[in-house]
C-alpha positions as CSV (number, residue, x, y, z in Angstrom):
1,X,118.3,108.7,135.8
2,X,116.2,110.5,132.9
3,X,118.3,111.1,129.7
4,X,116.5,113.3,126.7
5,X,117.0,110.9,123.6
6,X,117.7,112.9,120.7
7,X,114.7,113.4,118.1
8,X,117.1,111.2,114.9
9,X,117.7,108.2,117.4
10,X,113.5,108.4,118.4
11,X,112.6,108.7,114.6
12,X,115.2,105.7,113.9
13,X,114.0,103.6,116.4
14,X,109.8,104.4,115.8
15,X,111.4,103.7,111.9
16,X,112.4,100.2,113.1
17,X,109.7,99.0,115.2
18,X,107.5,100.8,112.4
19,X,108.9,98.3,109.8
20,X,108.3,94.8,111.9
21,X,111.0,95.3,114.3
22,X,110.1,93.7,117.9
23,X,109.7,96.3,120.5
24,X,112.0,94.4,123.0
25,X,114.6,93.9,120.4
26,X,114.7,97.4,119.5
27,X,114.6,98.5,123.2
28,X,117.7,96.7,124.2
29,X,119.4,97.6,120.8
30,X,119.2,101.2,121.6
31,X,119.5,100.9,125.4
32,X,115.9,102.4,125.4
33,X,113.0,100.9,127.8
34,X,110.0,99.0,126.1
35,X,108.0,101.5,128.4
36,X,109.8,104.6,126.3
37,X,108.7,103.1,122.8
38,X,105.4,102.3,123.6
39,X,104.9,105.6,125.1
40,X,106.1,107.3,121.4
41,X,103.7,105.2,119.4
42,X,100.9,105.9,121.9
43,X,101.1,109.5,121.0
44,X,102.4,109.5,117.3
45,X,99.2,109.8,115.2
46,X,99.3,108.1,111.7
47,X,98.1,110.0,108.5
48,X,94.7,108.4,109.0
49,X,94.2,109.7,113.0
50,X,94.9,107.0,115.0
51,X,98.1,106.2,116.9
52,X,100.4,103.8,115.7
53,X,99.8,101.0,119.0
54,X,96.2,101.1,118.0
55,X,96.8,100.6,113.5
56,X,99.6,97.8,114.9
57,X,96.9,96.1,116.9
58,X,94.3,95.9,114.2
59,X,96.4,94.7,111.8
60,X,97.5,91.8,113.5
61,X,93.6,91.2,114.5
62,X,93.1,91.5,110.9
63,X,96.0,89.0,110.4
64,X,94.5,86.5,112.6
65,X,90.8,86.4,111.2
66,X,92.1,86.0,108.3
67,X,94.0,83.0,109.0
68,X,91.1,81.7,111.0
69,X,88.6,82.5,107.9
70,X,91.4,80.1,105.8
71,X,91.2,77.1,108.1
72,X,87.4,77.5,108.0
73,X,87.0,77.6,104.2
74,X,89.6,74.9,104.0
75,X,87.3,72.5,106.6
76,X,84.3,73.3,105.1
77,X,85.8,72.8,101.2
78,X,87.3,69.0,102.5
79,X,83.9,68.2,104.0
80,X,82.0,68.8,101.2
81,X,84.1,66.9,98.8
82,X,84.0,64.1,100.8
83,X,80.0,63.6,101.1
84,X,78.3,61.8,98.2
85,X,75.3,63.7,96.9
């Protein structure tokens, strides 16, 4: 059955999951579904325009090349050290 969650325990959890806080973890915490949470960040808009889902997923994009970019520059620094001129 449908219960209304009450706007402190929807800003605590957003707060949470806001700060690093898995989803999942938060969800059962709270007794809340995953399908609830995702569905408040979908439609919470962050001072810059875009929804809070979509800023999350960029930044871990932008995580991710940067760690590729690291391994890259790291290869390419070893190789070149390692040919004679």
């Amino acid at each position: 059955m449908f219960k209304r969650v009450p706007q402190e325990i929807k800003n605590e959890v957003l707060a949470k999951v806001r700060a690093g806080g898995s989803v999942k973890d938060v969800a059962d915490q709270y007794g809340i579904s995953t399908k609830t949470i995702y569905s408040w960040l979908s439609t919470e808009i962050t001072p810059d325009g875009i929804s809070q889902l979509k800023y999350n997923k960029v930044m871990r994009e932008n995580e991710e090349l940067k760690r590729i970019i690291g391994v890259l520059t790291l290869d390419l620094s070893r190789g070149k050290k390692g040919r004679p001129n």
